[in-house]
C-alpha positions as CSV (number, residue, x, y, z in Angstrom):
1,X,0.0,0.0,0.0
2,X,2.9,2.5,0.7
3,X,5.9,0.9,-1.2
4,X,5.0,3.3,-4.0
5,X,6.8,6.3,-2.0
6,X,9.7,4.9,-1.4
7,X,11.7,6.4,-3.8
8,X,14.0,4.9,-6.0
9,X,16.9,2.8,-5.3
10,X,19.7,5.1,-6.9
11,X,18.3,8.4,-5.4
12,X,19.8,9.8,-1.8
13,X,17.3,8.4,0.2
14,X,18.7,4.9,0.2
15,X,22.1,6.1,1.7
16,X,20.2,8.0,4.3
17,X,22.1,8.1,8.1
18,X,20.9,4.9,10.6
19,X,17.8,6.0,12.5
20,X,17.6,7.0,16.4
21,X,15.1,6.5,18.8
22,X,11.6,7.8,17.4
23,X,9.9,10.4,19.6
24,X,6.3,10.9,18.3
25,X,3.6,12.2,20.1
26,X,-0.6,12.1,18.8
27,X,-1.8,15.1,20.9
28,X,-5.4,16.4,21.2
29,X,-6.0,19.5,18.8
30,X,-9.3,21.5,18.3
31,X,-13.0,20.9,17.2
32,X,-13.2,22.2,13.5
33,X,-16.9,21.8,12.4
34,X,-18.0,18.2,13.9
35,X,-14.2,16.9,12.9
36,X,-11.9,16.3,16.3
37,X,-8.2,17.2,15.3
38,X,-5.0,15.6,17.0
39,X,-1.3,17.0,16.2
40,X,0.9,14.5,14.8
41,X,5.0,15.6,16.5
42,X,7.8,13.7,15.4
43,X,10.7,15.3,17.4
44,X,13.1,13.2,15.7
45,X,12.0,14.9,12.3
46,X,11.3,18.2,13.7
47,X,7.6,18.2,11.9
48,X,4.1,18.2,12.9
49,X,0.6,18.5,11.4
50,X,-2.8,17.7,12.3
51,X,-5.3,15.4,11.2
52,X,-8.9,13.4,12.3
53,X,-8.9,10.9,13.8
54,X,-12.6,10.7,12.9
55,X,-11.7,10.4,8.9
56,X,-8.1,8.6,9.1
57,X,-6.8,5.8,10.8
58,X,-2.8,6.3,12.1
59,X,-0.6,4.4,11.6
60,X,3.7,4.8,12.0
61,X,6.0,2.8,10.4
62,X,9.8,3.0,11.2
63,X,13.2,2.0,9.2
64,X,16.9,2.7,8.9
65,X,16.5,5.5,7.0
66,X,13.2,7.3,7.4
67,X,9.6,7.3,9.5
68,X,6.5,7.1,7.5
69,X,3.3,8.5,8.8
70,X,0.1,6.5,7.2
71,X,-3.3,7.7,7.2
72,X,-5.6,5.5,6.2
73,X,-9.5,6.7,5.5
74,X,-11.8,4.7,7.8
75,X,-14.4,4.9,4.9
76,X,-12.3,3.9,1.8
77,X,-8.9,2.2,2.8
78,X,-7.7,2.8,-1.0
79,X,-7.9,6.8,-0.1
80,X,-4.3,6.8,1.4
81,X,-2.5,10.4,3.3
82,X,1.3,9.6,4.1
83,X,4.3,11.5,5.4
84,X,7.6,10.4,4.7
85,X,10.3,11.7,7.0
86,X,14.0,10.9,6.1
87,X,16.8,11.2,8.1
88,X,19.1,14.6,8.1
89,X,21.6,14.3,5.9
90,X,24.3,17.1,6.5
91,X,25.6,19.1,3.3
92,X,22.3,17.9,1.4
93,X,21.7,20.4,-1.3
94,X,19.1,18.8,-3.8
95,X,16.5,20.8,-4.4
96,X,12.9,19.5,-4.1
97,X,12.4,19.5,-8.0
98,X,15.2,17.9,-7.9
99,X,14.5,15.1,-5.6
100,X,10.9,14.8,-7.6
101,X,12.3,14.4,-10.9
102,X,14.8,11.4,-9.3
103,X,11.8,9.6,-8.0
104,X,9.3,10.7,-11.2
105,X,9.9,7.4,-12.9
106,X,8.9,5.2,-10.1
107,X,6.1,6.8,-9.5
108,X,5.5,6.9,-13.6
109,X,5.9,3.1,-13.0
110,X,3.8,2.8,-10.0
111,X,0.5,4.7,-10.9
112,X,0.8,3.1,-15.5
113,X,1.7,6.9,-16.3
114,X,1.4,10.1,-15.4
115,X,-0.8,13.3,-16.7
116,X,0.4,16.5,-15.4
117,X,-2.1,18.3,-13.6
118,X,-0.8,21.0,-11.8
119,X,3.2,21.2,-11.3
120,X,5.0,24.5,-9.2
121,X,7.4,25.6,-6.8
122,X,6.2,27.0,-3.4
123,X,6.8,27.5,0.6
124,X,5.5,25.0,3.2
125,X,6.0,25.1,6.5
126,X,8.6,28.0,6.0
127,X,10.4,25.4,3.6
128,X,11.2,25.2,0.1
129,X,8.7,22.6,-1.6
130,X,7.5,21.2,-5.3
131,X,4.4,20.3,-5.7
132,X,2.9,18.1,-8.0
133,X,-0.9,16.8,-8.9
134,X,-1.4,14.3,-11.9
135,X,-3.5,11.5,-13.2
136,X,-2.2,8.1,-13.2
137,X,-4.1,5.0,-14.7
138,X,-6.7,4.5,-12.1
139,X,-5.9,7.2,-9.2
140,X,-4.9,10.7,-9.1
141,X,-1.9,11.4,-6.9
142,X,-0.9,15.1,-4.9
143,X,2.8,15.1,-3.8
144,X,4.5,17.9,-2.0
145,X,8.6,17.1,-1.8
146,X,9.6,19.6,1.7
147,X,13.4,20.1,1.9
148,X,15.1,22.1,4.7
149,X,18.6,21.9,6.3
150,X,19.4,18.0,4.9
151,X,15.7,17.1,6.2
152,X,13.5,15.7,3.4
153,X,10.2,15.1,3.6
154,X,7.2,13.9,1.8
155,X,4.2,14.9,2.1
156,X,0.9,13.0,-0.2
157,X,-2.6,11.6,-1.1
158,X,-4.1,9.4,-3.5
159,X,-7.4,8.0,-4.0
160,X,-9.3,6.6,-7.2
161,X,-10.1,9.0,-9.6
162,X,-14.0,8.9,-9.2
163,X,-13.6,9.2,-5.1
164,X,-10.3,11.5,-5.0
165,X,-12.4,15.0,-3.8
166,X,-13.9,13.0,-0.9
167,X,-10.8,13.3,1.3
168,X,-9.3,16.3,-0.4
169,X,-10.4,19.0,2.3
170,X,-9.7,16.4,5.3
171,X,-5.6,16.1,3.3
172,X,-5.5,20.1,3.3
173,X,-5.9,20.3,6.8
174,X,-2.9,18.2,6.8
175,X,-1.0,20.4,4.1
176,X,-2.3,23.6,5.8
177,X,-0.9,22.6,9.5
178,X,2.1,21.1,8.6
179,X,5.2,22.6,10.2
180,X,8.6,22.3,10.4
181,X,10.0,23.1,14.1
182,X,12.2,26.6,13.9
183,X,10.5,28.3,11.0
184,X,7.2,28.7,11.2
185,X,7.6,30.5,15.0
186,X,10.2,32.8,13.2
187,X,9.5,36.6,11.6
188,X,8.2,36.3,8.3
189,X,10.3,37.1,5.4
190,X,9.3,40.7,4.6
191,X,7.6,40.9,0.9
192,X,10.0,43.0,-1.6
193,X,8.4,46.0,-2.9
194,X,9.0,47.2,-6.3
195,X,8.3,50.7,-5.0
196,X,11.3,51.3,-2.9
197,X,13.9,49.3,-5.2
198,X,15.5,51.1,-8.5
199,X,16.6,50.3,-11.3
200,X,21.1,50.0,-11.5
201,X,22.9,52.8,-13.3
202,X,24.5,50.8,-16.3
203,X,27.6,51.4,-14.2
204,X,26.0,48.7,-11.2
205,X,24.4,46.9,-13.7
206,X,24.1,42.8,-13.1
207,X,25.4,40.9,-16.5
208,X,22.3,37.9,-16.9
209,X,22.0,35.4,-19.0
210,X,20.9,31.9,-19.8
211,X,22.7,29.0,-20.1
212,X,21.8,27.8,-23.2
213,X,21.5,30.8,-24.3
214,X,18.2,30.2,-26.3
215,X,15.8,28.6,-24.0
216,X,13.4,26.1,-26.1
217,X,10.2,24.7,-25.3
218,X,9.6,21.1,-25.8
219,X,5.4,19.9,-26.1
220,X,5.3,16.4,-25.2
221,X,1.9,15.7,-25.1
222,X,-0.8,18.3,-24.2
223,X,2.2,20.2,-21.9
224,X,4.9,22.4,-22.7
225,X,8.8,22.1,-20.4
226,X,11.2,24.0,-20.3
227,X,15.0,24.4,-18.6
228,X,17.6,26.3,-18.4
229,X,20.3,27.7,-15.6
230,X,20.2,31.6,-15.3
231,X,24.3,32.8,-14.7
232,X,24.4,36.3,-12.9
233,X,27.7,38.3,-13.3
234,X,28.9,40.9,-11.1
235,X,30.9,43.1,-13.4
236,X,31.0,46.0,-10.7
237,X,34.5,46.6,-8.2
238,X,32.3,45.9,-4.7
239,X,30.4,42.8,-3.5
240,X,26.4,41.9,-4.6
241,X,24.2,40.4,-2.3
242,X,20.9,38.9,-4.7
243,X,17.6,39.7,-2.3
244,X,15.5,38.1,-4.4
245,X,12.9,38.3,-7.4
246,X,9.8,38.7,-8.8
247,X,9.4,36.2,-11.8
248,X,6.2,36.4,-14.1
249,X,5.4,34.1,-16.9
250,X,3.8,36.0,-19.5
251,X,1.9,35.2,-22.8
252,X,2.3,38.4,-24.9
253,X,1.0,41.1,-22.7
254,X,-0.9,38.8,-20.3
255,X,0.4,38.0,-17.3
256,X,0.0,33.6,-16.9
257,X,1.3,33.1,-13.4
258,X,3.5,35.6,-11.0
259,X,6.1,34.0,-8.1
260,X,7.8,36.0,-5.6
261,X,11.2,34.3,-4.7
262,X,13.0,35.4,-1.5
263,X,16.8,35.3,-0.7
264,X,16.2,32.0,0.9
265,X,14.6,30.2,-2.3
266,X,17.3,31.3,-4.7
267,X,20.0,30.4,-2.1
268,X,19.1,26.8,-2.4
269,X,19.3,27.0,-6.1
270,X,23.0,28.0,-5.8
271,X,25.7,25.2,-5.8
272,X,27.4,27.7,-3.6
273,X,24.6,27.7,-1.4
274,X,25.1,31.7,-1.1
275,X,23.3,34.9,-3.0
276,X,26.8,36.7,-2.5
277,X,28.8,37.6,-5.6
278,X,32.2,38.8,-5.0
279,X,33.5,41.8,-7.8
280,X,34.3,39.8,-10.7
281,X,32.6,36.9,-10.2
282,X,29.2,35.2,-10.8
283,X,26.4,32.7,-9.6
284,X,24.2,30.5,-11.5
285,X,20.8,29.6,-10.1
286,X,19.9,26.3,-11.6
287,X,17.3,24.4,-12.6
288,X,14.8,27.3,-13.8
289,X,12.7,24.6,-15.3
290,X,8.5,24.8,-15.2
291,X,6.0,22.0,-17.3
292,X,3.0,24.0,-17.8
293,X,-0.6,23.1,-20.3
294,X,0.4,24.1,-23.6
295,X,-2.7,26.0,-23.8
296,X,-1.1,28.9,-21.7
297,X,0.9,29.6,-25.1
298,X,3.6,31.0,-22.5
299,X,6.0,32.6,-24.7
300,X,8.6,34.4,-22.2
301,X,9.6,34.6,-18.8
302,X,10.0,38.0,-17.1
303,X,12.7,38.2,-14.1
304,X,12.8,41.6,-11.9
305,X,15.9,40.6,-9.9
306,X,16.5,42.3,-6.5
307,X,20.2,43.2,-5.0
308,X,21.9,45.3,-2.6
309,X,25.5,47.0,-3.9
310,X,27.7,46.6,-0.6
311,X,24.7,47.1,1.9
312,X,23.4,50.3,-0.6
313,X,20.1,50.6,-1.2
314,X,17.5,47.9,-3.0
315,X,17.9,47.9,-6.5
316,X,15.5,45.9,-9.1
317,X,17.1,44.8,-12.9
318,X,14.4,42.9,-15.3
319,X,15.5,40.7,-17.9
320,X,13.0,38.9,-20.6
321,X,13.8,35.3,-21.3
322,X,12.1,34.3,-24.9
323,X,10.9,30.6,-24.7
324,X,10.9,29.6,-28.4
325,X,8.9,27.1,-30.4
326,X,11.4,25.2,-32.2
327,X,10.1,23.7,-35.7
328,X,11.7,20.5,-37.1
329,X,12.8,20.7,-40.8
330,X,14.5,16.9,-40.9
331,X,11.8,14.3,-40.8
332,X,13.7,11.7,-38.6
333,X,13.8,8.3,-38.0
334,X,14.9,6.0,-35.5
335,X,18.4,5.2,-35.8
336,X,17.9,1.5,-35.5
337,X,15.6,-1.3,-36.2
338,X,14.6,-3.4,-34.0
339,X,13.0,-2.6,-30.6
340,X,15.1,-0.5,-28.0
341,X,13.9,1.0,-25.1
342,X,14.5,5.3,-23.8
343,X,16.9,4.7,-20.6
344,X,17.8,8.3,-20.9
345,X,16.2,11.4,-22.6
346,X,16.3,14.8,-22.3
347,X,14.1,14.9,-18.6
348,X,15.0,18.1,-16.7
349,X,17.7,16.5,-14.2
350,X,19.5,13.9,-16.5
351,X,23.1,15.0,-17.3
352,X,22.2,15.6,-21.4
353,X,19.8,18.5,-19.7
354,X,22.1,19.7,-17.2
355,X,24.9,20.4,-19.5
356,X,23.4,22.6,-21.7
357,X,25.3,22.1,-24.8
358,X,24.3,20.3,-27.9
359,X,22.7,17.3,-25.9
360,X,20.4,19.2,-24.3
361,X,17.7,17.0,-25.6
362,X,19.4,14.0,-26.3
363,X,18.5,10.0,-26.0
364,X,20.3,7.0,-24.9
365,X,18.9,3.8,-26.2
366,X,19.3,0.2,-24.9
367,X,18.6,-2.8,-27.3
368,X,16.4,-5.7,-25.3
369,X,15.2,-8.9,-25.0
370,X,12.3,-10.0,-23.4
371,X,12.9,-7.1,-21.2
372,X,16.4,-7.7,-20.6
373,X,19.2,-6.0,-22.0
374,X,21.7,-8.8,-21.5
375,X,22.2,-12.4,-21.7
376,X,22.3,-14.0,-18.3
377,X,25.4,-15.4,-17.2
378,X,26.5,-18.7,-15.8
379,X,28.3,-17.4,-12.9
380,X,26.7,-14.4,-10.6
381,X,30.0,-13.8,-9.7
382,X,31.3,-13.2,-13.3
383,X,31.2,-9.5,-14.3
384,X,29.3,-8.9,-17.9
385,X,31.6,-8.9,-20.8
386,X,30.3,-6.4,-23.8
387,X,29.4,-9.5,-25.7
388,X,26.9,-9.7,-23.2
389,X,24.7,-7.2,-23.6
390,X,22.5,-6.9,-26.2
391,X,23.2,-3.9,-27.9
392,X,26.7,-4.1,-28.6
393,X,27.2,-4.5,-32.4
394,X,23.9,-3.9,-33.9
395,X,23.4,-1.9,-36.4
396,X,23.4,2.1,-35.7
397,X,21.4,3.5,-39.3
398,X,21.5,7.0,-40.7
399,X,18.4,9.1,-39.4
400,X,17.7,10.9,-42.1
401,X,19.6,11.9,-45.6
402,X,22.8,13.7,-45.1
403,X,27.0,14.1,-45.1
404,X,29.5,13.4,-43.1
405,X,31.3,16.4,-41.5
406,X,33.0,14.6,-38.5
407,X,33.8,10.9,-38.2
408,X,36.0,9.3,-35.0
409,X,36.8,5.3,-35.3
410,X,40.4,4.7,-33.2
411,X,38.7,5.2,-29.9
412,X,38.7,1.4,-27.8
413,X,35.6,0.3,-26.5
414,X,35.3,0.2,-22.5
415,X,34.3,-2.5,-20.6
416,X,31.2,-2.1,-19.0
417,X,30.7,-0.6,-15.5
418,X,28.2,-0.4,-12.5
419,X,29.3,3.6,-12.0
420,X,29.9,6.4,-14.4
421,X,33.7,6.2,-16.1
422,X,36.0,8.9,-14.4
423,X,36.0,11.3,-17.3
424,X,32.1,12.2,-16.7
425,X,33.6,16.1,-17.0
426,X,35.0,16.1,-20.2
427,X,39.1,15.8,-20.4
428,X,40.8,18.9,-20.7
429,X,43.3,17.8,-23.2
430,X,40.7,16.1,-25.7
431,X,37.1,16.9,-24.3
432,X,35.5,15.2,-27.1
433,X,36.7,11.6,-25.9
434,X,33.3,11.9,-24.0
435,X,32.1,10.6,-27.5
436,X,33.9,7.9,-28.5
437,X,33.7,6.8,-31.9
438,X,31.0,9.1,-33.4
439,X,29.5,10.7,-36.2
440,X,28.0,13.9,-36.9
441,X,25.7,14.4,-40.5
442,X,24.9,17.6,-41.6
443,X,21.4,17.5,-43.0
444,X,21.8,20.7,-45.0
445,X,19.1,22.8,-43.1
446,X,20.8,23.8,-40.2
447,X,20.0,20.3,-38.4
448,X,22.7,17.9,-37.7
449,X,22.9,14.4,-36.2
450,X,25.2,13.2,-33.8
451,X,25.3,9.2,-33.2
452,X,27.9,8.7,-30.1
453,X,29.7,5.6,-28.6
454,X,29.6,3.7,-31.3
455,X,31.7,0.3,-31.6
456,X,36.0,0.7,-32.9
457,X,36.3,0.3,-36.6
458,X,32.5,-0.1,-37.5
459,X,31.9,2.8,-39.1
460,X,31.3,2.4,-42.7
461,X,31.4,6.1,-44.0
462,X,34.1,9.0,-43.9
463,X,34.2,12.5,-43.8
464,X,32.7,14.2,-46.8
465,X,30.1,11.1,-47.4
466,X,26.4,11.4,-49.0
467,X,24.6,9.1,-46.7
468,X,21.0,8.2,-47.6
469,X,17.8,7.6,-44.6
470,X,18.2,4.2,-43.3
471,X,21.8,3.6,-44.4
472,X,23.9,1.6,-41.7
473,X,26.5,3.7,-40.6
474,X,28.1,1.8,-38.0
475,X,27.5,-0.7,-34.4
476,X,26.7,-0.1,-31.5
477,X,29.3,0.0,-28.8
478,X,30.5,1.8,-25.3
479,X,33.2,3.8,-26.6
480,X,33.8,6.9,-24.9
481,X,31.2,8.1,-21.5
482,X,29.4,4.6,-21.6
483,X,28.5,2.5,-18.7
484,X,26.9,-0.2,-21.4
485,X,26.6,-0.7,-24.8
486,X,24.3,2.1,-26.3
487,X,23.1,4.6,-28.9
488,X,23.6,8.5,-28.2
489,X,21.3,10.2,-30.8
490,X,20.7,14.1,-30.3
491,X,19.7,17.0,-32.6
492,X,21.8,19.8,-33.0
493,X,22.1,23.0,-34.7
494,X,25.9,22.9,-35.8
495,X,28.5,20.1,-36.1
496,X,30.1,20.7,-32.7
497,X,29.1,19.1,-29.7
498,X,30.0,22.1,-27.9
499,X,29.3,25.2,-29.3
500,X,25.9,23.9,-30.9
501,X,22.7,23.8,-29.2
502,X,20.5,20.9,-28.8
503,X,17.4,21.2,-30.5
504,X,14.2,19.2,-29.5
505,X,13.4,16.2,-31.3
506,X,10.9,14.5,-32.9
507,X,11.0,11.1,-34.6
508,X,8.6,10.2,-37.6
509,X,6.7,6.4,-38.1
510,X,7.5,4.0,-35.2
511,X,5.2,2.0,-32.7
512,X,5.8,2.7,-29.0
513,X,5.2,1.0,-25.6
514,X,4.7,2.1,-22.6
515,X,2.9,1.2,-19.3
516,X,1.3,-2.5,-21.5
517,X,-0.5,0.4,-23.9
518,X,1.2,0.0,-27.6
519,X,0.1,2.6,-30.1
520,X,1.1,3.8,-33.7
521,X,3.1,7.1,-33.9
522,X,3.1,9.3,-37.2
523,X,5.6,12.0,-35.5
524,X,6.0,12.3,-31.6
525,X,8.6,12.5,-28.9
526,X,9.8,9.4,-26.5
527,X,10.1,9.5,-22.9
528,X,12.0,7.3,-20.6
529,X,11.0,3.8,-20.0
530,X,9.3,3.8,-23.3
531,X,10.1,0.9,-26.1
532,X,10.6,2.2,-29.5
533,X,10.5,0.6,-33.2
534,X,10.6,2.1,-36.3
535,X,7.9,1.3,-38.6
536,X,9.1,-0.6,-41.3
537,X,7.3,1.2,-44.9
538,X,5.1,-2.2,-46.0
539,X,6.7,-3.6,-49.1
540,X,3.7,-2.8,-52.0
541,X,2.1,-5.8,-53.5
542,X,3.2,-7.1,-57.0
543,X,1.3,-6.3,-59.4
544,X,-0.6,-9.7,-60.9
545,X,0.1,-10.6,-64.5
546,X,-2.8,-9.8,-66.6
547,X,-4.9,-12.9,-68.0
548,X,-4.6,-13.0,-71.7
549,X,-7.2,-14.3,-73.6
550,X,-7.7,-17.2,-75.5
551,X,-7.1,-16.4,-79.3
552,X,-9.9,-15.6,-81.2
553,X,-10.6,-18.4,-84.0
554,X,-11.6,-15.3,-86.4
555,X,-9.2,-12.3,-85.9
556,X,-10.9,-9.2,-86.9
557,X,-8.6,-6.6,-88.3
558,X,-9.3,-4.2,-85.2
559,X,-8.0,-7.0,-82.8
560,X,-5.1,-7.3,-84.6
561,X,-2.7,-4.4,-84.4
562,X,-0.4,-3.0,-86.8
563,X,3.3,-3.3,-87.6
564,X,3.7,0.3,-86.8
565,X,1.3,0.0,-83.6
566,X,3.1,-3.0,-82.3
567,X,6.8,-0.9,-82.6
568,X,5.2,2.1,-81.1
569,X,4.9,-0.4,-78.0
């Protein structure tokens, strides 16, 4: 009933700190209505809320790593409330998106999907938190992720579909007493107002920009997404101290959605864990990344950032961030045949996102069998060889017509590994050993492909090559940044890795699974977990040989055709 929450095996929560005694405490609260309310405490935690006993059932279960708070409704067991509490973990510094988007497979897995209702940053309990609502197969799910000082917490409820609104005001008495011990007693962050800030002489003026440095949108489904990390440079001779912002998103003239961050929300967006930028130097809040119905037609975000010069006065500088609709000229296929499944794409938090370069909204693909991507082994305690796995030496095809500008075959496949090679930052010397043996096509419209870690002396083109749609262009191997043997495919707008930026993709004519639903595609975008195949084009029918007729005993001189006529043919 509750293994759905526990996160996933590979995120932070599984190398949580032992647990210690739990203190907990189910004290009597007020009378709201006819509903009695008690207070949940869990000192151990530092969090309480309240709930009724009249509508939920209690319920605490303890482990290593974490407490988990069950509430159970007395009138429909499969309405379920829960708090998961995990153990501090000192120098955390995930953010709560962050945390979400680690676990958003799982729980993708869990539910047979997930429709994106409602998806935002905000405060709880004086904390950071992401909150998310969507749809899953048969039961809609709220999530709030809490993070504050290495605590994590989350905070949920999902019922069926049909009964989900039964319980909803009975959860938001949860959500709306929920409190984390040491903030919510403390003064208030004051509001910033836009009436006593200024904008900089060009002299104090902030240096922002985006990395990339065009910001696309990417419609997968009914939503739009969108990412990027905004760098701030002090260009000024005395310190900057960021106070915070106002950030709008804005459909031509009209104002979608308005936030109000304070110091302490873009502090936990910095690696540096400070809003301080010394003369010179510069900070980059990451992760500015929203998923939002592409009905909004949001076109641009709006940023009025707030900062004190050296303990001056408030000063406000507003920069406009264009999110562009990017339109595919290369119709694209699949650069393989066969079925392979989407073990990484371009999702917010993967490392093809985070480096915002030409991968920005690249794929890894894993052949498979019967689910598995390698043939078992006799021995458990043999490590997998590349001839192993699946994948390694199939056939990597051309996506769509184009040349050759750059071609790398020398580079020595790696064995495979349970853990990232070292060089995960490029190498200084030769940073584009991160590809191995790869090959980049210029499709002559300002597109190019890049296929990347492909198998030593397989390529079967050079430099300067006309390489037709569906051509075989190498194997599949683990040359360069590979873990296991797979295809690197990404979209760019120039031949080099990186200087070019990634450009979303869309791949034409291939059937997709996905949660035991198969469907047809014409043109659309995977996701992870998904298994792809390209359509093969149905070979047309041969024609059938006309039936002649049996000869006439009495030609006619219109059946019989001239000497001329029968030339002329």
């Amino acid at each position: 009933m509750i293994a759905w929450w526990w996160p996933r095996r590979e995120s932070f929560f599984t190398q949580s700190a032992a647990a210690v005694l739990v203190a907990v405490m189910i004290l009597p609260g007020p009378v709201i209505g006819q509903k009695r309310l008690e207070k949940f405490v869990n000192d151990k935690h530092r969090v309480s809320l309240y709930y009724s006993p009249d509508v939920w059932n209690f319920q605490l279960q303890s482990s290593p790593r974490s407490d988990l708070a069950v509430f159970t409704a007395k009138g429909d067991p499969e309405a379920v409330a829960v708090l998961n509490m995990f153990d501090r973990v000192p120098g955390f510094t995930l953010t709560p998106r962050q945390l979400y988007e680690m676990d958003k497979a799982s729980l993708q897995s869990i539910f047979g999907g997930m429709e994106i209702l409602d998806e935002r940053m905000l405060t709880l309990g004086g904390a950071s938190a992401h909150l998310v609502v969507f749809d899953g197969k048969e039961k809609r799910v709220i999530r709030y992720t809490i993070v504050h000082q290495g605590y994590v917490y989350l905070l949920g409820y999902f019922a069926p579909k049909e009964r989900h609104a039964t319980y909803l005001s009975d959860f938001k008495t949860m959500v709306d007493t929920f409190a984390i011990d040491g903030l919510t007693t403390r003064a208030p962050v004051p509001p910033i107002d836009p009436a006593v800030s200024a904008p900089p002489a060009p002299s104090m003026a902030l240096e922002i920009s985006t990395r990339p440095r065009k910001v696309f949108l990417e419609q997968i489904g009914d939503s739009v997404t969108w990412h990027y990390h905004l760098v701030v440079k002090n260009p000024t001779s005395v310190e900057v101290e960021l106070q915070g912002a106002l950030l709008k998103l804005m459909s031509g003239t009209r104002v979608v959605e308005d936030v109000k961050l304070d110091a302490e929300m873009l502090r936990q967006s910095v690696r540096t864990e400070t809003t301080r930028i010394p003369p010179g130097g510069e900070i980059v809040l990451l992760n500015n990344a929203e998923r939002r119905p592409a009905s909004m037609r949001i076109d641009r975000v709006e940023y009025a950032l707030q900062f004190r010069l050296a303990g001056d006065r408030l000063y406000q500088q507003v920069i406009s961030i264009p999110l562009l609709s990017y339109r595919q000229k290369t119709s694209l296929m699949l650069p393989f045949n066969g079925t392979w499944r989407v073990v990484q794409g371009h999702d917010i938090f993967e490392g093809h996102r985070q480096a915002a370069d030409g991968q920005a909204f690249a794929y890894d693909f894993v052949y498979e069998v019967e689910g598995r991507d390698r043939r078992p082994t006799s021995s458990s305690s043999r490590k997998p060889a590349l001839e192993d796995f699946y994948a390694y030496g199939r056939k990597v095809r051309a996506p769509a017509d184009g040349r050759v500008v750059r071609a790398v075959d020398g580079i020595e496949d790696g064995p495979p590994t349970l853990t990232r090679p070292p060089f995960v930052t490029p190498p200084a010397n030769n940073p584009y050993r991160i590809l191995g043996n790869y090959v980049v096509l210029d499709h002559g419209n300002g597109e190019y492909s890049l296929l990347a870690h492909l198998k030593k002396g397989s390529l079967t083109f050079k430099v300067g090559d006309l390489v037709k749609k569906g051509q075989i262009l190498g194997e599949c191997g683990n040359s360069g940044n590979s873990t296991q043997p797979h295809i690197h495919y990404q979209l760019m707008d120039g031949p080099d890795h990186f200087k070019s930026l990634g450009l979303p993709v869309r791949f034409s004519r291939y059937r997709s699974r996905l949660n035991e639903r198969e469907v047809e595609v014409a043109v659309g975008t995977p996701v992870v977990r998904e298994l792809v195949e390209n359509l093969v084009p149905p070979t047309p029918p041969k024609p059938s040989p006309r039936l002649r007729k049996a000869p006439r005993t009495k030609a006619s001189a219109r059946s019989v055709p001239s000497r001329r006529r029968t030339q002329r043919r």
